[in-house]
KEZA-125617 format. One record per residue (C-alpha): residue number from 1; x, y, z. Coordinates in nm, 3 decimals. Layout:
nr NUM	x X	y Y	z Z
...
//
This chain:
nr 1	x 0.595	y -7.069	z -2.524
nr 2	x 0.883	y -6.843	z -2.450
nr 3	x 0.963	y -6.751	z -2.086
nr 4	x 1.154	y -6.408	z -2.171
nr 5	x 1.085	y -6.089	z -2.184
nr 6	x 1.239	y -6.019	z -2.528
nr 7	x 1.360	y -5.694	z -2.688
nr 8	x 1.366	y -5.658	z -3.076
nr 9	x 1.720	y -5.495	z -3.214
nr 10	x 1.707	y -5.152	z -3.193
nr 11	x 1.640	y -5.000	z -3.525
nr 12	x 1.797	y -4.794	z -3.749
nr 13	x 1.750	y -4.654	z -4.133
nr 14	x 1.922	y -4.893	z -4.390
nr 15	x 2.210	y -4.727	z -4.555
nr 16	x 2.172	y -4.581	z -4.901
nr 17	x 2.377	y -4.729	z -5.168
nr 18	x 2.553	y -4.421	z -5.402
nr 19	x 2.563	y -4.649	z -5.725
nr 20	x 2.841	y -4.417	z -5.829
nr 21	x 2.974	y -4.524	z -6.150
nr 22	x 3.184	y -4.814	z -6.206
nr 23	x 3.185	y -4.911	z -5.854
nr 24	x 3.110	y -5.265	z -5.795
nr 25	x 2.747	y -5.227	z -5.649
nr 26	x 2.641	y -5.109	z -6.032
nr 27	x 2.794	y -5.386	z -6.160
nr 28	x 2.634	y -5.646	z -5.930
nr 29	x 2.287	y -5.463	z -5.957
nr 30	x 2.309	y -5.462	z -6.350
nr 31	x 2.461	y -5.794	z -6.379
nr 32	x 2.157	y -5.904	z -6.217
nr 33	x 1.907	y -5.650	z -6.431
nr 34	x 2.078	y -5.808	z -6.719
nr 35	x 2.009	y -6.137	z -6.624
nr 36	x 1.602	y -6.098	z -6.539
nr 37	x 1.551	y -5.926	z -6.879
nr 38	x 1.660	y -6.196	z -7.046
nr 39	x 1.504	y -6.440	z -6.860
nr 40	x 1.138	y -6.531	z -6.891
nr 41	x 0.987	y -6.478	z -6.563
nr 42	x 0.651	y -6.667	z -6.508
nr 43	x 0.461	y -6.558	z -6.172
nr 44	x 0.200	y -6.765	z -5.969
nr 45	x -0.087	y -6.692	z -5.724
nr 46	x 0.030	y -6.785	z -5.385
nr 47	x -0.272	y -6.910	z -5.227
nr 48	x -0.222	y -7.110	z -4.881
nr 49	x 0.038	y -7.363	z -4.974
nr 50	x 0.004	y -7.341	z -5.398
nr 51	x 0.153	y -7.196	z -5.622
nr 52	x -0.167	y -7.133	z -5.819
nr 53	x -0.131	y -7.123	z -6.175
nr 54	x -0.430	y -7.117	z -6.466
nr 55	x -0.543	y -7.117	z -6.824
nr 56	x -0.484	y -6.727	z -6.837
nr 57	x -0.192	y -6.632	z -6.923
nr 58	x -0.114	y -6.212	z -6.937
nr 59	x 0.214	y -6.072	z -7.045
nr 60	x 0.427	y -5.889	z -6.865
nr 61	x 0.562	y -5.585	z -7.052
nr 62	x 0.830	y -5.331	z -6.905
nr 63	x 0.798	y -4.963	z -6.951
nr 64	x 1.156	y -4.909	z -7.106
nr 65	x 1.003	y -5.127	z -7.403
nr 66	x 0.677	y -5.245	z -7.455
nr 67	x 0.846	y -5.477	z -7.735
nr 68	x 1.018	y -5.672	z -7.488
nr 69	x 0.892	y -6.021	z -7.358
nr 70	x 0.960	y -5.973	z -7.011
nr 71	x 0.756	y -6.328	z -6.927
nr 72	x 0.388	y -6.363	z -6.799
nr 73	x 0.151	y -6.366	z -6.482
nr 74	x -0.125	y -6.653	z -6.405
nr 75	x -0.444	y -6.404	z -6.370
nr 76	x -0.759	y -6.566	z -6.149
nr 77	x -1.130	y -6.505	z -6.127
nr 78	x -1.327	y -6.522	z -5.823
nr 79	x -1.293	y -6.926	z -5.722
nr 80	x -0.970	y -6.791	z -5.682
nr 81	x -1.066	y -6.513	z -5.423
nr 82	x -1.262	y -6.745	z -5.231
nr 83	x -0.993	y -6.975	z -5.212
nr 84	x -0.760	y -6.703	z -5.064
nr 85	x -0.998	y -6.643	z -4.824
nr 86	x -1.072	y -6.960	z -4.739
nr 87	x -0.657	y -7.018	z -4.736
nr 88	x -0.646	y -6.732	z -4.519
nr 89	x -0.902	y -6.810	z -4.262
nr 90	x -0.726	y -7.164	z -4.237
nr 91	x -0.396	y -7.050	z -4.148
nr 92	x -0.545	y -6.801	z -3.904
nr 93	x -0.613	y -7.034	z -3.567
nr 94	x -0.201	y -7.131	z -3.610
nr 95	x -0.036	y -6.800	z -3.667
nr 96	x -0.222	y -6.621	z -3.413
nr 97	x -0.115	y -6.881	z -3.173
nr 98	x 0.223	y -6.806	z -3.262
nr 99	x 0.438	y -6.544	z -3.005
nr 100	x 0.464	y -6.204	z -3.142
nr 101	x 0.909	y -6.303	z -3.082
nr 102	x 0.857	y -6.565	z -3.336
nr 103	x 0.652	y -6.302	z -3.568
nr 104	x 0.900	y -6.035	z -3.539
nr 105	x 1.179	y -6.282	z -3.564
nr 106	x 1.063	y -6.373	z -3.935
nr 107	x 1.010	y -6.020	z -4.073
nr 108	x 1.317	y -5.926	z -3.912
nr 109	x 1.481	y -6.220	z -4.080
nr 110	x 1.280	y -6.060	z -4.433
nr 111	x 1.476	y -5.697	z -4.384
nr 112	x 1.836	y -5.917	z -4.328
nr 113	x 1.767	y -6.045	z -4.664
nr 114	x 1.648	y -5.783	z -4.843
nr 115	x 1.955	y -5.595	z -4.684
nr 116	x 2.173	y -5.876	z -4.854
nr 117	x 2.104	y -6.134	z -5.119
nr 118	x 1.800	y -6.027	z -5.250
nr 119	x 1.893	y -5.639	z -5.281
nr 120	x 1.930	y -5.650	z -5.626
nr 121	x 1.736	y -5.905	z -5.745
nr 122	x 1.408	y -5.645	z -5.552
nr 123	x 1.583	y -5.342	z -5.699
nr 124	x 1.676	y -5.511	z -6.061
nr 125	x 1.237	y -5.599	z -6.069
nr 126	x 1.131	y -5.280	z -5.940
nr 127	x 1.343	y -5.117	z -6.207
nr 128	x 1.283	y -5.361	z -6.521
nr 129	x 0.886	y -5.350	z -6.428
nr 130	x 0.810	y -5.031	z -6.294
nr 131	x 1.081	y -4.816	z -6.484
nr 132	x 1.254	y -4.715	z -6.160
nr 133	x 1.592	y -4.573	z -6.207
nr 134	x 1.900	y -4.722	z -5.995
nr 135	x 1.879	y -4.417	z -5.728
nr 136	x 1.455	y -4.443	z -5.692
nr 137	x 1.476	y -4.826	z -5.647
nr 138	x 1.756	y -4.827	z -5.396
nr 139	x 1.551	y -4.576	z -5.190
nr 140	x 1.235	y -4.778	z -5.244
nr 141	x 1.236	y -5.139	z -5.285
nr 142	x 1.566	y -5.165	z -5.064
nr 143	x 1.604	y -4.906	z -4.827
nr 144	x 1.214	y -4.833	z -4.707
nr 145	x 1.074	y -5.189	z -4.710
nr 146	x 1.401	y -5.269	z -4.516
nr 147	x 1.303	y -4.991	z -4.266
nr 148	x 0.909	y -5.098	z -4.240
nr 149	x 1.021	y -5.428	z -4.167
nr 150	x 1.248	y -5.332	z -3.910
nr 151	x 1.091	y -5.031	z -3.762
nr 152	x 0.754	y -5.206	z -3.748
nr 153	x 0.837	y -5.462	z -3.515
nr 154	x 0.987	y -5.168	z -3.326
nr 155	x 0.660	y -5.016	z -3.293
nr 156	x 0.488	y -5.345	z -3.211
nr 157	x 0.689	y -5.412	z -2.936
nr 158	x 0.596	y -5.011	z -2.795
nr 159	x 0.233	y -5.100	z -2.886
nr 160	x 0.229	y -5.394	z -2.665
nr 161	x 0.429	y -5.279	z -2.377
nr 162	x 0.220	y -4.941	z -2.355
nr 163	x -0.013	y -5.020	z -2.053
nr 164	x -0.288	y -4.908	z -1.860
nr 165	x -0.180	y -4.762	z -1.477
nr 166	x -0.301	y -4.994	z -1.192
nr 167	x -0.448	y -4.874	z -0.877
nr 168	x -0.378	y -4.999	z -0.507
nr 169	x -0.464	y -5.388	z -0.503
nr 170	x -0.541	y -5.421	z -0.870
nr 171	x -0.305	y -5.516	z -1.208
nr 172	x -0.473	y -5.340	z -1.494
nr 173	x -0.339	y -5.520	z -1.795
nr 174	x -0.414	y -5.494	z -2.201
nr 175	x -0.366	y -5.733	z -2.390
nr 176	x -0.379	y -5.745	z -2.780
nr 177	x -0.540	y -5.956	z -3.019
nr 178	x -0.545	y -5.980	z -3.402
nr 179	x -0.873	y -5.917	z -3.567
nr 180	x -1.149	y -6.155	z -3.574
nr 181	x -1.154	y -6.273	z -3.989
nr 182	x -0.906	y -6.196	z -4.261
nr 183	x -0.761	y -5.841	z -4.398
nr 184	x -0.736	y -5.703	z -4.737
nr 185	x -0.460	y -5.500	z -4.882
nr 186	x -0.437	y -5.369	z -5.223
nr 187	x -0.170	y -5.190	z -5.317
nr 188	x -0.017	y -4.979	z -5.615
nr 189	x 0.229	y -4.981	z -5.856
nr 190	x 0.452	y -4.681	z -5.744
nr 191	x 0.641	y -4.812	z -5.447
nr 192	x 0.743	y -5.150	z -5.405
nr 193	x 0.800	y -5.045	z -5.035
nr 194	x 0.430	y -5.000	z -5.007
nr 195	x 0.337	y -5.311	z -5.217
nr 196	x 0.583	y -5.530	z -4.938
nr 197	x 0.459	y -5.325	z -4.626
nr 198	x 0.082	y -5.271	z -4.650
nr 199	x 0.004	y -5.711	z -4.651
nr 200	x 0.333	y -5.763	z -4.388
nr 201	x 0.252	y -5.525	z -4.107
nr 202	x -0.109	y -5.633	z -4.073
nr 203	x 0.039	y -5.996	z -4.074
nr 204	x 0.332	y -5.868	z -3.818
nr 205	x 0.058	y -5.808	z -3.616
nr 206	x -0.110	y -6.176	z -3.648
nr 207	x -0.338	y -6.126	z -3.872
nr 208	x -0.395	y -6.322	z -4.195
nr 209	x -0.425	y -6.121	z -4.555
nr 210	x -0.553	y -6.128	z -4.887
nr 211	x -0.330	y -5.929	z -5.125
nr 212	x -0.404	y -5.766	z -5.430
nr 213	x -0.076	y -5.590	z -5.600
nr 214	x -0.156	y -5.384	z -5.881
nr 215	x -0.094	y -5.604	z -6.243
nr 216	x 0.221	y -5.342	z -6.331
nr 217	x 0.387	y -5.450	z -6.018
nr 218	x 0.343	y -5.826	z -6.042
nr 219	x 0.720	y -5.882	z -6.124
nr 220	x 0.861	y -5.715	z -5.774
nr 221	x 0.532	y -5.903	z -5.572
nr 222	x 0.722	y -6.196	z -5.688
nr 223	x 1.034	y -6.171	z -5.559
nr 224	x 0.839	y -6.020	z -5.263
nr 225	x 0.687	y -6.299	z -5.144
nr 226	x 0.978	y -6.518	z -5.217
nr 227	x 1.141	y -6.288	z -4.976
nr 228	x 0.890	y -6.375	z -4.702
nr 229	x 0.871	y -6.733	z -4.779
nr 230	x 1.257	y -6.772	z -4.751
nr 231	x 1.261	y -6.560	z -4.401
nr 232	x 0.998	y -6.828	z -4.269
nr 233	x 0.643	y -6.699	z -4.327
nr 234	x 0.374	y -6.991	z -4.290
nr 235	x 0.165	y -7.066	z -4.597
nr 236	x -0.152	y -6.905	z -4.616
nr 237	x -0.047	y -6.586	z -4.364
nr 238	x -0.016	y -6.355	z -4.718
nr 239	x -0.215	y -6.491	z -5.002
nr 240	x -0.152	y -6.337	z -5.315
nr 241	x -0.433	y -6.310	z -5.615
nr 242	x -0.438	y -6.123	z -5.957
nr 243	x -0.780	y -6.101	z -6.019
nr 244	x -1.037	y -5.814	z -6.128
nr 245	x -1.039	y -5.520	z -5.902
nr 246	x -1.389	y -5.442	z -5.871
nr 247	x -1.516	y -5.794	z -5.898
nr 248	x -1.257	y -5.917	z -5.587
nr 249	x -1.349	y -5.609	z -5.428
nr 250	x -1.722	y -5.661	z -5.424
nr 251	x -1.645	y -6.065	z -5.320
nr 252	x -1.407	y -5.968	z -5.025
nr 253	x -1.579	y -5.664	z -4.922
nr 254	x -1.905	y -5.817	z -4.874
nr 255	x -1.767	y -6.163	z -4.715
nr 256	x -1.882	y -6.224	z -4.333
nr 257	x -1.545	y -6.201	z -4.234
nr 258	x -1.378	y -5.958	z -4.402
nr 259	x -1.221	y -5.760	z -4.060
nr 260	x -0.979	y -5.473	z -4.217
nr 261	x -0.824	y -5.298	z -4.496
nr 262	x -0.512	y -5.093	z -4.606
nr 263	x -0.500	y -4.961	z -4.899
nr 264	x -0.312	y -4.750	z -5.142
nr 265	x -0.422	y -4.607	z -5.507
nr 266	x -0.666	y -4.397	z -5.639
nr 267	x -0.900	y -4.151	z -5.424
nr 268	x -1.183	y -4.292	z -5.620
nr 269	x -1.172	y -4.605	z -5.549
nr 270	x -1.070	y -4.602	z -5.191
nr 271	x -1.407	y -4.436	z -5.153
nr 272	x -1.614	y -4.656	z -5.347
nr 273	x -1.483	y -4.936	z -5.133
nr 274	x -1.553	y -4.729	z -4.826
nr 275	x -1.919	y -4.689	z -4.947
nr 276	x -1.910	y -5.064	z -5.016
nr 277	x -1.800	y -5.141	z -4.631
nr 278	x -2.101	y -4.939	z -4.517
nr 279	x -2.336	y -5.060	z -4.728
nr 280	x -2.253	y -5.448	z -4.614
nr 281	x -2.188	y -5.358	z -4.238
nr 282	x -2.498	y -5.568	z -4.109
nr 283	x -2.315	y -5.831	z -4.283
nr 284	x -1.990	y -5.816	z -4.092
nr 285	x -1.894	y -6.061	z -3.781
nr 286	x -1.705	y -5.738	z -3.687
nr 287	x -1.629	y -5.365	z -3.723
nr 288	x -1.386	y -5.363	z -4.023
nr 289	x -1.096	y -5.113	z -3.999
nr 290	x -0.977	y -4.904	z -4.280
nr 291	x -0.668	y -4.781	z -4.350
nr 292	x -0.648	y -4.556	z -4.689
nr 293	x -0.378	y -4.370	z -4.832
nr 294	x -0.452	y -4.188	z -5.163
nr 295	x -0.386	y -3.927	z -5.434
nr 296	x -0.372	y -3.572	z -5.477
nr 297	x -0.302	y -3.266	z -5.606
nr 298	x 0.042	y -3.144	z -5.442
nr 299	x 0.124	y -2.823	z -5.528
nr 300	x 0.416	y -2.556	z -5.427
nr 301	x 0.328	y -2.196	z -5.310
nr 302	x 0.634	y -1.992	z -5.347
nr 303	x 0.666	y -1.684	z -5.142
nr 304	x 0.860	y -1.366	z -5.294
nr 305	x 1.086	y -1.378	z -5.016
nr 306	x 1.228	y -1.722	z -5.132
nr 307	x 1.549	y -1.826	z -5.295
nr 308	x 1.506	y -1.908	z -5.639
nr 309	x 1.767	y -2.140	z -5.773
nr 310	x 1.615	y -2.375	z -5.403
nr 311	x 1.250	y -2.323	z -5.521
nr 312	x 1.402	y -2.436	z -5.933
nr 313	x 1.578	y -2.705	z -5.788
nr 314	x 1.273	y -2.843	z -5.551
nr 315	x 1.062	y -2.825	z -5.820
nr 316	x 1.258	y -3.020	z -6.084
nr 317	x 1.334	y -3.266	z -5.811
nr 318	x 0.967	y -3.287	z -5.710
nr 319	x 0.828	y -3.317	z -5.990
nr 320	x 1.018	y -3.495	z -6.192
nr 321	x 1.163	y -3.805	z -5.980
nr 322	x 1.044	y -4.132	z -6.056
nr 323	x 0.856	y -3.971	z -6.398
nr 324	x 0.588	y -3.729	z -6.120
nr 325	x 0.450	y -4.096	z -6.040
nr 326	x 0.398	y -4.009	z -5.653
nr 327	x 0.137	y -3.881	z -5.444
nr 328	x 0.389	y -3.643	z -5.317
nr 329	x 0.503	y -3.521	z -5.661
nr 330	x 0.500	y -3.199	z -5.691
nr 331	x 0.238	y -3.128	z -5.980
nr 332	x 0.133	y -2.761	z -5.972
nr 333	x 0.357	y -2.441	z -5.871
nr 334	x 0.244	y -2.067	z -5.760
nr 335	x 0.560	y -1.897	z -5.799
nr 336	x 0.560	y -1.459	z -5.770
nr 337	x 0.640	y -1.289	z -6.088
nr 338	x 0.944	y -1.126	z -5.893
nr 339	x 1.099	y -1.483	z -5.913
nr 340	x 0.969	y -1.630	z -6.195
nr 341	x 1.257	y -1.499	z -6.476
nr 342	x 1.519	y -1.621	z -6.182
nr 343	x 1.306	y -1.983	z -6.090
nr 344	x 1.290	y -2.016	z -6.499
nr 345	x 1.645	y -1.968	z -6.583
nr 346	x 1.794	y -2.220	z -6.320
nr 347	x 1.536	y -2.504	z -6.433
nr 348	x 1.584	y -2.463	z -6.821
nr 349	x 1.964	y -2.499	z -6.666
nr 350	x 1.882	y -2.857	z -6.494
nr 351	x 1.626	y -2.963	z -6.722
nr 352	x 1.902	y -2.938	z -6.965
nr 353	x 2.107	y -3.166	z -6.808
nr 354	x 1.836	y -3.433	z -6.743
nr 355	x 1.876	y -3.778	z -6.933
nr 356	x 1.563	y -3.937	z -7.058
nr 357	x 1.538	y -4.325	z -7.094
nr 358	x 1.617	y -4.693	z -6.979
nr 359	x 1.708	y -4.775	z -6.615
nr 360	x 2.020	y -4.990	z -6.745
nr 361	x 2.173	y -4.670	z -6.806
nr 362	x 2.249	y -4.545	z -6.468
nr 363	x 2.272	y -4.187	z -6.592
nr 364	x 1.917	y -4.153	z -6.662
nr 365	x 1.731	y -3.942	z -6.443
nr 366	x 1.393	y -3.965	z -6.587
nr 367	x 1.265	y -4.319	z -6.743
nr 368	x 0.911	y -4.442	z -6.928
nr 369	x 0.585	y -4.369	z -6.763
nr 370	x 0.455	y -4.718	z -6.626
nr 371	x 0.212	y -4.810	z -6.949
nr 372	x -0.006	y -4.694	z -7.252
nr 373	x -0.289	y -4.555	z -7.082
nr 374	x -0.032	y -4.311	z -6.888
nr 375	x 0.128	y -4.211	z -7.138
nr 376	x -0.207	y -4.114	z -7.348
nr 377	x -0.338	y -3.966	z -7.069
nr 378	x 0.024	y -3.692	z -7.043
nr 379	x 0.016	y -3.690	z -7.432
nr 380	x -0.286	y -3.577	z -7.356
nr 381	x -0.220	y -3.271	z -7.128
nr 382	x 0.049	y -3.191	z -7.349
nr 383	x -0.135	y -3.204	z -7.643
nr 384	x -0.420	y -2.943	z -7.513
nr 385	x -0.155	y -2.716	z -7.362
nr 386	x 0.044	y -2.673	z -7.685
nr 387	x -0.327	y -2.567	z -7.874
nr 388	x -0.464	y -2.362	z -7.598
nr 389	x -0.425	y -1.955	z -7.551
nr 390	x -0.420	y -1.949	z -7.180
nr 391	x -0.138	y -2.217	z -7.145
nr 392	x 0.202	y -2.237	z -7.306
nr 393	x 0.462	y -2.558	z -7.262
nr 394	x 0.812	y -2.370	z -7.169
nr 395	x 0.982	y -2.671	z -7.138
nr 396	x 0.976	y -3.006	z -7.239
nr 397	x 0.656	y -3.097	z -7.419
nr 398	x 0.766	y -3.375	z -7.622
nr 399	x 0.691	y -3.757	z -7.623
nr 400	x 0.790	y -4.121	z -7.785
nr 401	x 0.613	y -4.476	z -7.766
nr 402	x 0.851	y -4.619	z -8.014
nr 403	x 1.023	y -4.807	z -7.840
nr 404	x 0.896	y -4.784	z -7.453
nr 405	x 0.625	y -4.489	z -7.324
nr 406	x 0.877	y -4.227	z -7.268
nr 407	x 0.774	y -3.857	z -7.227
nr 408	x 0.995	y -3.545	z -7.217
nr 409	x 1.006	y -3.389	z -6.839
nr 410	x 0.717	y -3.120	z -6.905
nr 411	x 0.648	y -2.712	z -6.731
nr 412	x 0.358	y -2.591	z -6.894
nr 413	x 0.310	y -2.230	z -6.788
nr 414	x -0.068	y -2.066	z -6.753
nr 415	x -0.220	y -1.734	z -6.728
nr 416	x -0.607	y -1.910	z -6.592
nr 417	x -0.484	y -2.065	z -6.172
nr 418	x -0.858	y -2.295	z -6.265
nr 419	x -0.650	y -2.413	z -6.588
nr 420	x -0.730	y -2.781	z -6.611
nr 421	x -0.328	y -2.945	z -6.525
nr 422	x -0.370	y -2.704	z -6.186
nr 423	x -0.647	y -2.900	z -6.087
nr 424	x -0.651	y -3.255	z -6.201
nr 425	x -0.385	y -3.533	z -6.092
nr 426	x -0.190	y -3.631	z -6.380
nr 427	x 0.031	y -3.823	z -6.241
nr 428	x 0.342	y -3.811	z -6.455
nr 429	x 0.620	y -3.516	z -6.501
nr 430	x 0.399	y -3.297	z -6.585
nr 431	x 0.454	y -2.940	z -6.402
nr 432	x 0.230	y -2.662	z -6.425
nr 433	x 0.321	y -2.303	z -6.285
nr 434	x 0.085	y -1.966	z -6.220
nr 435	x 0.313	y -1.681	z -6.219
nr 436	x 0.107	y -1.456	z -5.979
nr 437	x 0.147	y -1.108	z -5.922
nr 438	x 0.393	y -1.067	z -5.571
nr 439	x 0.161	y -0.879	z -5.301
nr 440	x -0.133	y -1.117	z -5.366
nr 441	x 0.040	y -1.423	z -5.219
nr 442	x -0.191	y -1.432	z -4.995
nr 443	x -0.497	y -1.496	z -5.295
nr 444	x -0.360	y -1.815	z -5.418
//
């Protein structure tokens, strides 16, 4: 055990990489993007020290083009939660034995490497998989899982010097302890940040997890957990399945030791499996926590005294990045009819300049929506706008599955604020303005 009182590198964001044309960091990045698509990827379980692999076989298919054979995944059934847990649980009596230094060290070691050799390789799966563009994978799968990894051994270290005071003739101290059975963390396919931060920070922390990506982010888990395996992780800290949701759900969240989960998706389902925790808490060894982070309906209330080419160019940009697949996407837009012809004009302007299509082409802004039930479900929206008399689709408003499940950057303007894209998540780019009348700002 060490004899030093240590202190973690001081951290610091990770530098963003421009990708400016023809520079050499393209070239590496799509020399290696090249080089995945045409290889045949074929991804395991990782459960304890296996590399778990079964009779059911699922294809992987990228956005860009559902056509492509991209490789396959290894899905599981439930022997194969139990042995997670079990693989977990196993693991657990070792690793929390371990000094937090020696913790910290290896995540630390995880954000060197992501910083260097396996920058594009992260970047070049996040975009081939998830349909990321060059500038929305840098920022994700590089730059903030770099940054969780580093700052979160930052805040470990504050969490564990923060004391309690001590009175005259007594040495109050606190000490910190993982929790008592095995965590849970499911995660989504938007940010391969969150996919590589939600499983690692509970395990920073000594804990032992059972992680369920989402099956459109399978490729970039892959090379996640390679990551952590090169940077020294022990078998069986982060076990990986790709299994049923509600079925593993139901297994883990009823299991005697089940002790915490972090989670991000869906709204519904976050609170179906917080229903699920209460109903089985006489079954727990312990008080599960639960962490939860889930979707919405962002919108954008523009006052009359704002400028409107900065309101045209926040909404493009927030609703359009990364296809309006974010929580924080900017979906719905109250903008004063005293703006509106000004706000209008400057986004037909950028719109106009926005490239639709593959990530290999650096200069597209906007690329396919992640798979065939999202794009139905924006055909959709489309669809009913285009036929209905209290909406009308300004911009955009066009779609193509052809080739990969690419649809048009969309403003659909409405006279009804209850019109159905103002109130239900969509989840792709998809933008829906009220024009409302200036002095009743305060209504809406």
């Amino acid at each position: 055990m060490s004899k030093a009182i240590s202190q973690v590198p001081f951290a610091v964001n990770e530098p963003v990489r421009n990708y400016e044309p023809g520079s050499p960091e393209v070239k590496s990045l799509l020399d290696t993007y090249k080089k995945m698509w045409n290889e045949k990827v074929e991804v395991p379980m990782y459960i304890g020290n296996q590399e778990v692999k079964t009779d059911k076989k699922v294809r992987i298919e990228s956005p860009q083009d559902h056509q492509h054979d991209l490789g396959f995944y290894y899905a599981g059934d439930m022997s194969h939660v139990d042995a997670a847990i079990e693989a977990a649980l196993a693991a657990k009596k070792q690793w929390n034995a371990l000094g937090w230094e020696q913790r910290a060290s290896i995540f630390l070691k995880a954000a060197d490497l992501l910083a260097g050799p396996y920058r594009d390789k992260l970047n070049a799966a996040t975009m081939i998989g998830q349909g990321k563009n060059v500038h929305q994978a840098e920022i994700d799968s590089a730059c903030e899982l770099i940054d969780f990894l580093r700052f979160n051994v930052e805040f470990m270290t504050e969490m564990y010097a923060e004391q309690p005071v001590s009175s005259e003739g007594i040495w109050n101290r606190s000490e910190y302890r993982p929790l008592e059975g095995f965590c849970f963390a499911v995660t989504p396919f938007n940010f391969t940040a969150i996919a590589g931060n939600l499983p690692s920070c509970m395990a920073m922390m000594g804990n032992v997890v059972v992680w369920k990506p989402s099956h459109s982010q399978v490729y970039s888990a892959k090379v996640i957990m390679e990551l952590f395996k090169e940077a020294g992780l022990p078998d069986g800290v982060i076990n990986v399945i790709y299994t049923d949701g509600a079925q593993t759900a139901e297994k883990i969240l009823s299991h005697p030791d089940f002790a915490g989960l972090h989670f991000t998706g869906s709204t519904t389902v976050f609170q179906g499996m917080w229903k699920m925790i209460g109903d089985n808490i006489h079954k727990y060894k312990t008080y599960p926590r639960i962490v939860g982070e889930t979707g919405g309906k962002d919108f954008v209330m523009v006052h009359p005294s704002a400028d409107a080419t900065a309101v045209a160019t926040a909404l493009v940009r927030g609703a359009f990045e990364y296809q309006g697949q974010k929580c924080s996407a900017a979906s719905r837009a109250y903008v004063p009819k005293s703006l509106w012809a000004d706000v209008k004009k400057v986004m037909g302007e950028q719109l106009a300049s926005i490239k639709v299509g593959t990530p290999e082409d650096t200069s597209n802004f906007v690329n396919a929506v992640i798979h065939r039930g999202s794009f139905d479900k924006c055909k959709k929206y489309i669809d009913n706008a285009k036929n209905d008399a209290d909406a009308e689709v300004i911009f955009g408003g066009t779609y193509d599955d052809s080739v990969g499940y690419f649809v048009q950057p969309t403003v659909i303007e409405v006279s009804n604020p209850h019109y159905a894209s103002m109130e239900e998540e969509i989840f792709g780019p998809i933008l829906t303005v009220y024009v409302y009348e200036d002095e009743k700002w305060q209504k809406h």
